[in-house]
C-alpha positions in Angstrom: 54.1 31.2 10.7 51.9 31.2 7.8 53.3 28.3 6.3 53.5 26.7 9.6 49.6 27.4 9.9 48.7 26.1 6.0 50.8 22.8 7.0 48.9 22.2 10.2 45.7 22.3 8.6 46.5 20.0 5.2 47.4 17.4 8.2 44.0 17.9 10.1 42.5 17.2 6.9 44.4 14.1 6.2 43.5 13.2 9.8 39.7 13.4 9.3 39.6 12.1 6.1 41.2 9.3 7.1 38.8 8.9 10.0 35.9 9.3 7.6 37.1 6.3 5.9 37.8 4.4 9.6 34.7 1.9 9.8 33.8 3.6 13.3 33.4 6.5 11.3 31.5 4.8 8.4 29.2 3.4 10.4 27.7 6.6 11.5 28.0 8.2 8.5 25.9 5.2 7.3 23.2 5.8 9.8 19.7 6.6 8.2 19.1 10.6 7.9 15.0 9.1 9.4 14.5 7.0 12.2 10.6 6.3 13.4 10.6 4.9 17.1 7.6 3.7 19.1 7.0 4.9 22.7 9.3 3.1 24.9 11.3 1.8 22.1 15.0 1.7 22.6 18.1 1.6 19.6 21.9 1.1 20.5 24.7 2.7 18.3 27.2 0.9 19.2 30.5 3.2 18.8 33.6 1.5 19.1 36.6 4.6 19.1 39.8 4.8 20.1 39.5 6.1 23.9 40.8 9.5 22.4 38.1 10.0 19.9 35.6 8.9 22.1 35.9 11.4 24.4 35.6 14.1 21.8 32.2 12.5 20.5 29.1 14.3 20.8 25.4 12.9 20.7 22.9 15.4 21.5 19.3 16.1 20.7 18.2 19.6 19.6 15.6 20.6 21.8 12.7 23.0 20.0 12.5 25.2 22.7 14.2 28.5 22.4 12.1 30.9 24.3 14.3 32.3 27.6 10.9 33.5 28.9 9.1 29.3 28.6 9.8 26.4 30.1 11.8 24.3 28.2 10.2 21.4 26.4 10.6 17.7 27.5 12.2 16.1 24.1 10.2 13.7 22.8 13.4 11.2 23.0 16.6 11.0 25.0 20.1 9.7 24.2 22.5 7.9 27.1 25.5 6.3 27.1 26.4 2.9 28.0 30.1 2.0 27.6 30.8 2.0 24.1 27.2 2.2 23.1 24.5 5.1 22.8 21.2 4.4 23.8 18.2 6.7 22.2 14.9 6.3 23.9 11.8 7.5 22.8 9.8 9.1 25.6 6.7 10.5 23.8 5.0 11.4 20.6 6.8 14.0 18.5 10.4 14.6 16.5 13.2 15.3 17.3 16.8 16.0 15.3 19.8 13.8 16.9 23.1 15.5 16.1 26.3 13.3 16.2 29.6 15.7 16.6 32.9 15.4 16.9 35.0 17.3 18.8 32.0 19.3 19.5 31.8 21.3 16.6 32.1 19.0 13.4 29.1 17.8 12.7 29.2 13.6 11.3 25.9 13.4 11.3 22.1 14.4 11.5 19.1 12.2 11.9 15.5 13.2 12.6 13.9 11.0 14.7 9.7 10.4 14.4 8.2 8.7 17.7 5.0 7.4 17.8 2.5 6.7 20.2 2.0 2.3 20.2 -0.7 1.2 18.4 -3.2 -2.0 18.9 -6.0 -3.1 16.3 -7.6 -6.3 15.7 -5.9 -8.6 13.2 -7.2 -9.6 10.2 -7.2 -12.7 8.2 -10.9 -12.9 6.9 -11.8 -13.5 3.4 -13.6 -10.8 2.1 -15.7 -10.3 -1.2 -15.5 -6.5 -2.3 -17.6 -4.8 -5.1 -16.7 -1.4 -6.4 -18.0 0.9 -8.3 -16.0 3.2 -10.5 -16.2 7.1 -10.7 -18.2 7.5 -13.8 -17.6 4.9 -16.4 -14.4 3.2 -17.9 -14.0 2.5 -21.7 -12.2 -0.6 -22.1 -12.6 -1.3 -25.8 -14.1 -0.5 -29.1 -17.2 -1.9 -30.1 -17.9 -1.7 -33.9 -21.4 -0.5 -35.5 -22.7 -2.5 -38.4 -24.9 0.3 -40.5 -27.3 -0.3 -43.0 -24.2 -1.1 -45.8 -22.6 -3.5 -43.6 -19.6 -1.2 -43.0 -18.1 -1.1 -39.7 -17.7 2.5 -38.4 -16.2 3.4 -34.5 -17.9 6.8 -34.4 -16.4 7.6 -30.4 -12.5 6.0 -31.3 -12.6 8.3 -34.5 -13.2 11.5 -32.2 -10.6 11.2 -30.1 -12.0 8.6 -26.9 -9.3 6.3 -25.8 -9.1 2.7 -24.1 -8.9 3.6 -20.2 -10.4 7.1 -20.9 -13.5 7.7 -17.5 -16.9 9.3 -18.7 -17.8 11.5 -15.8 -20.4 12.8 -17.6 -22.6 13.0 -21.2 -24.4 15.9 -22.0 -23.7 17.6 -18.5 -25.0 14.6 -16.7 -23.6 12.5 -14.6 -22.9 9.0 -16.0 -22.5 5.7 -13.0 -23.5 2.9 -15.0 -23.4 1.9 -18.4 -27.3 1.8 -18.4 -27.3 5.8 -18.0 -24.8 6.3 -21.4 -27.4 3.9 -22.9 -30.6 6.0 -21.6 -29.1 9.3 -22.6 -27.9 8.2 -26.4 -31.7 6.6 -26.4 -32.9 10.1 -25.6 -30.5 11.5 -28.3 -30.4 9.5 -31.3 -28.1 10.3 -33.6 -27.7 14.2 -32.4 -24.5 16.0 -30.4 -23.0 13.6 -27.3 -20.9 16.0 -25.7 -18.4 13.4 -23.5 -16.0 14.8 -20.5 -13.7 12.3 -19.6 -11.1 11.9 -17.3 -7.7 11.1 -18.9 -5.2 10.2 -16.4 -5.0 13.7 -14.9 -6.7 15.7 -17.3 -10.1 16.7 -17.6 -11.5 17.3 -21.4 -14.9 17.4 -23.6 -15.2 15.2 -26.7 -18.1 15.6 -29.3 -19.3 12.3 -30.4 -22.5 11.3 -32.9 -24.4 8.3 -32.2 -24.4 5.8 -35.4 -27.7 3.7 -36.1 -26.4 0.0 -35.8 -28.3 -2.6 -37.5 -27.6 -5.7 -36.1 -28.8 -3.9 -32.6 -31.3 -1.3 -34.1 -30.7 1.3 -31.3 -28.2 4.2 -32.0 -24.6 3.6 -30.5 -21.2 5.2 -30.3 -19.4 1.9 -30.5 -17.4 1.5 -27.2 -17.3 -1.6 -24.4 -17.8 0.4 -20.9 -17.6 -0.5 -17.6 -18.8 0.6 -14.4 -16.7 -1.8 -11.5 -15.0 -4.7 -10.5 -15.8 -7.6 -8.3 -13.5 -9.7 -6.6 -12.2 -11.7 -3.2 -9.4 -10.3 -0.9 -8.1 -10.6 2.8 -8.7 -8.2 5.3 -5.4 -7.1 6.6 -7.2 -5.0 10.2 -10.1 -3.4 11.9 -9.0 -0.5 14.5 -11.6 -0.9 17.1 -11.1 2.8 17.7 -12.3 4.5 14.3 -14.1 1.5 13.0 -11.9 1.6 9.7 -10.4 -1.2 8.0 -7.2 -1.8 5.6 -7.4 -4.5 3.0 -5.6 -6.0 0.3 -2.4 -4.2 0.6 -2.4 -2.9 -2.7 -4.5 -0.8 -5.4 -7.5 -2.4 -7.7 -6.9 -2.3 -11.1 -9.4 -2.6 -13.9 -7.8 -5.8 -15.5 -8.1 -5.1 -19.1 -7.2 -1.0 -19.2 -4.2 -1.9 -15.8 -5.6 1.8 -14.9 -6.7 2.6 -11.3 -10.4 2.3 -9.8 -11.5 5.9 -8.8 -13.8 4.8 -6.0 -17.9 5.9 -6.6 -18.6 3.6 -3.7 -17.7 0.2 -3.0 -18.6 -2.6 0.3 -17.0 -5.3 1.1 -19.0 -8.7 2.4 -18.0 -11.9 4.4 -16.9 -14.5 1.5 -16.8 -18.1 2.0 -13.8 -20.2 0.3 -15.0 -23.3 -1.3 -12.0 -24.5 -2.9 -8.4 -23.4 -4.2 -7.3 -23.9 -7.3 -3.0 -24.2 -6.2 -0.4 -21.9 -8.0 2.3 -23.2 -10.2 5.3 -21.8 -11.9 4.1 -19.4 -14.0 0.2 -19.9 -13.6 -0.8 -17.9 -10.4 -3.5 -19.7 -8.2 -6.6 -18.3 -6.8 -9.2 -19.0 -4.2 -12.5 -19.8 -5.4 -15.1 -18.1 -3.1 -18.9 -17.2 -2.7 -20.2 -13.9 -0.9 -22.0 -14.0 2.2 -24.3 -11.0 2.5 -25.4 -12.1 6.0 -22.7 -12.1 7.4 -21.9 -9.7 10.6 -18.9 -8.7 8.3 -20.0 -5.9 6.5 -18.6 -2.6 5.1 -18.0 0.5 3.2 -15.2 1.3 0.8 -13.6 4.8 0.9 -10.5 4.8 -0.9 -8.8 2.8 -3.3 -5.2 3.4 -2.9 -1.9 1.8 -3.9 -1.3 0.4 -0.3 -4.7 -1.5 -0.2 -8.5 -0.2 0.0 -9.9 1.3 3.1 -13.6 2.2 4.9 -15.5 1.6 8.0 -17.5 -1.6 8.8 -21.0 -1.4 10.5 -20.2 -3.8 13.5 -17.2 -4.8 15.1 -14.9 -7.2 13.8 -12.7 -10.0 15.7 -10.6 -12.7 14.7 -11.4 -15.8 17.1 -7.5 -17.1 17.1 -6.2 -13.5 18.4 -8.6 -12.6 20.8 -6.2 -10.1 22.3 -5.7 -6.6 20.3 -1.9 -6.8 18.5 0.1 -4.2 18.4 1.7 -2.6 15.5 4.7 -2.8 14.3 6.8 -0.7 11.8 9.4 -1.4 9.2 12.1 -0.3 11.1 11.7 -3.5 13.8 10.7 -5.5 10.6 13.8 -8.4 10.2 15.3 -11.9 8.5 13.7 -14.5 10.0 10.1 -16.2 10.7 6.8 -15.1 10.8 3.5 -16.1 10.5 0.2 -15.2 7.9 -3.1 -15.6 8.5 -5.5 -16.6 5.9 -8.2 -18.4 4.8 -8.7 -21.6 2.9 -11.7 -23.2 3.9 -15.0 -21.9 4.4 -14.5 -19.0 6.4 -12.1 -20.4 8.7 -9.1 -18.4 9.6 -5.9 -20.4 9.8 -2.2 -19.7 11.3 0.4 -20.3 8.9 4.6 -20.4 9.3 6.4 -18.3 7.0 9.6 -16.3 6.2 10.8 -13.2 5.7 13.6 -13.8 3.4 14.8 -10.1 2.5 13.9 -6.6 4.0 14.0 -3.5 2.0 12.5 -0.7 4.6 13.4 2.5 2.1 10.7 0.7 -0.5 7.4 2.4 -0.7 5.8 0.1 -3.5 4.4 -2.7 -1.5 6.8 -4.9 -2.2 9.1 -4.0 1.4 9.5 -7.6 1.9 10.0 -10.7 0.3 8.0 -13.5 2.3 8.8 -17.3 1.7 5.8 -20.0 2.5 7.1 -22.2 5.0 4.2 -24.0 6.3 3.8 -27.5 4.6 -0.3 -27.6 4.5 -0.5 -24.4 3.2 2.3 -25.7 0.6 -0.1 -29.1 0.0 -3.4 -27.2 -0.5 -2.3 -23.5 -2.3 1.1 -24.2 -4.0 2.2 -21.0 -1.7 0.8 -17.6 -2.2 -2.1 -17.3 -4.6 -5.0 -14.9 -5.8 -7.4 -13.7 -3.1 -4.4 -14.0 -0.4 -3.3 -10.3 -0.9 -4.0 -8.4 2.3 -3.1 -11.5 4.9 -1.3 -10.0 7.4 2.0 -10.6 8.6 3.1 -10.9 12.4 6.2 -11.2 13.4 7.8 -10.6 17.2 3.9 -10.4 18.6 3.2 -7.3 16.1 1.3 -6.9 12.6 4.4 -5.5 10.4 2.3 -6.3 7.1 0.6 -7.9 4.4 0.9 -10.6 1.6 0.8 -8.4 -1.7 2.6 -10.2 -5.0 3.3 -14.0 -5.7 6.4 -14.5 -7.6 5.7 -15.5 -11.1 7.8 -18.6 -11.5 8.2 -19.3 -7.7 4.7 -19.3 -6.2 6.3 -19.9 -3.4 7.3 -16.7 -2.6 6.2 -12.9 -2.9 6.1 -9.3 -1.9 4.5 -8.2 1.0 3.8 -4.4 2.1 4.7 -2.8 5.6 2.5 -1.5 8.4 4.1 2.4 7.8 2.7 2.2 4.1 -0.4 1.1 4.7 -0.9 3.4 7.9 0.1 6.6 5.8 -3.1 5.3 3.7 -5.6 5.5 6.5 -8.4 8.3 6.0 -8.2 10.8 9.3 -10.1 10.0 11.6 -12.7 12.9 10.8 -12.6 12.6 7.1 8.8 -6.6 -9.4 9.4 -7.6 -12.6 7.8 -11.0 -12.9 5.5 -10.3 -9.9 2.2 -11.1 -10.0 -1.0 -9.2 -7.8 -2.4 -11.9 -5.5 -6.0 -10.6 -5.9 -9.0 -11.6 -7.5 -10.7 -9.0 -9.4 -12.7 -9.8 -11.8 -14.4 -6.8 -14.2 -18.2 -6.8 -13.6 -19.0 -7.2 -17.8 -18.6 -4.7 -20.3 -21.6 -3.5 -22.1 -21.6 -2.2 -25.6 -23.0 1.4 -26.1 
């Protein structure tokens, strides 16, 4: 009997093994372990088994109700079935765990499900001009002191103050603007600077001496520093119900230290293309833009993220070619297949332009979810394809905003990255609070000034 028993269970084994490697079987071991659903979304598995097997095969959602002495909670999505298929159907907002058994005990699979509520904002497309300042000020190079005997000394480098280190503050005090390092070494003259800095994620104090300079005559400590960047983006949205906006799609960098801008404060202004200077294989274009500081398109910056920039604006925004708010659209219903940007390239003009979306790679987090291919032959005679001050045009596909222009491809302007809605919208503040891939923003560095 015992051998008997040992026997019968080596075969079971074989059995399910060999239904693991089945491709009915494969294809729901293949499911995602996530799943995000909108509100009255439905998604087929189709399940094609042997009449047998399909009998035996369980779908059911785990409801988070336990308590004998509640009602039981309505799940926040329900599974049918429909001939070979099973249909999940998000009801409400919540999560939920879908469990996928066989035989009703061994479990195949387990995938929680996210539903969310639909969402409508007003689509972007407007050039923007943005101007941030930086938390305390960047050093971006060396500058040397001449003294009295002509040598050149580097008094800050020699104690320790490294390319891309931030100044919060000298002396105790907090430093903005390269004007306030200059005022305080005025003030102290050759005695003690002590500097804190921010160095990637460490905080530290370094003692630095000013030097007399001669060429100058004023006391320095020989460093370039900068205080913010200027440049000119796209605004991706406005949601009409916080007031906040997303923009860009990606982080600011300063240009010369790559290291990212830790927001003081920042706006962002109409801007006004007046020409475009078209991309080529490896020499990215750009638009060429002034700032409109009357414009009814006004705004703070908040954060400076690696999905985009974010803030509020002080009047409502609208984009007169989609008068209608759009709905969102998430990376899951993102696909192959075309699309459109909007952009500008005149003036302030927003224009409607074919694309496609080449490749889809929804587990990316990097901004670069999508590869999108220009398709639209004016945009093709007048840019080259995607160029500098394009990052943050948004994406619609299917009647939703699934994202925004990011990266032009080095040697194929042609093409680029683009970012999804679900990274951009894990980004947003609360509302009470590739290798050869090149960033299709304009930033330049406001000047650096020598101290």
């Amino acid at each position: 009997m015992q051998r008997w028993r040992s026997t019968c269970g080596i075969i079971i084994a074989i059995i399910f093994v060999a239904l693991c490697f089945s491709p009915q079987v494969r294809t729901i071991l293949n499911l995602p372990l996530q799943q995000k659903m909108v509100v009255g979304e439905t998604n087929t598995i189709p399940i094609e088994l042997p009449a047998l097997l399909e009998e035996k095969l369980v779908l059911e959602i785990l409801n988070p109700s336990r308590s004998v002495f509640a009602a039981q909670e309505d799940p926040a999505v329900v599974v049918s079935k429909n001939g070979s298929n099973y249909e999940i159907t998000a009801l409400k907002p919540g999560k939920a765990s879908l469990q996928i058994k066989l035989l009703g005990y061994i479990p195949l699979k387990s995938i929680t499900i996210e539903s969310v509520p639909p969402r409508r904002v007003v689509l972007g497309g407007h050039s923007i001009g943005v101007l941030l300042q930086s938390r305390g000020i960047m050093v971006v190079g060396f500058a040397p002191i001449v003294d009295a005997q002509g040598q050149k000394l580097y008094p800050a480098r020699e104690q320790g103050v490294e390319i891309g280190d931030l100044i919060l503050k000298v002396n105790n005090q907090e430093v903005s603007t390269e004007t306030d390092l200059a005022q305080i070494i005025d003030t102290v003259k050759d005695g003690e600077l002590v500097l804190n800095i921010k160095r990637k994620e460490r905080i530290i104090d370094l003692t630095v001496n000013p030097v007399f300079c001669a060429e100058t005559q004023r006391f320095r400590i020989g460093l370039y520093v900068r205080d913010g960047v200027v440049g000119v983006g796209t605004l991706t949205f406005w949601d009409p119900q916080t007031r906040q906006f997303a923009a860009l799609g990606h982080v600011i960098m300063d240009a010369d230290t790559k290291q990212d801008i830790d927001v003081l404060k920042g706006r962002i202004v109409s801007a006004s293309i007046q020409t475009v200077k078209p991309g080529k294989p490896g020499r990215p274009g750009e638009k060429i833009g002034v700032f409109q500081g009357e414009s009814n398109l006004k705004g703070s910056i908040s954060k400076n993220t690696e999905a985009g920039i974010f803030g509020t604006t002080e009047e409502a925004v609208e984009n007169p070619l989609y008068a209608h708010h759009i709905e969102i659209g998430y990376a899951h219903q993102v696909h192959p297949g075309p699309a459109h940007i909007y952009t500008v390239v005149n003036g302030t003009s927003i224009e409607e332009f074919a694309v496609s979306i080449e490749k889809v790679y929804p587990e990316r987090k990097n901004g670069k979810g999508m590869v999108v291919k220009i398709e639209d032959a004016r945009l093709l005679s007048v840019t080259g394809g995607i160029v500098q001050g394009m990052s943050g045009s948004p994406i619609v596909q299917d009647g939703r905003l699934i994202g925004a222009i990011t990266h032009v491809f080095l040697n194929d302007p042609q093409r680029g990255y683009a970012i999804f809605m679900d990274n951009i919208l894990s980004e947003m503040p609360l509302e009470h609070d590739t290798v050869g891939a090149f960033s299709t923003s304009i930033f330049s560095p406001l000047l650096a000034a020598c101290a």
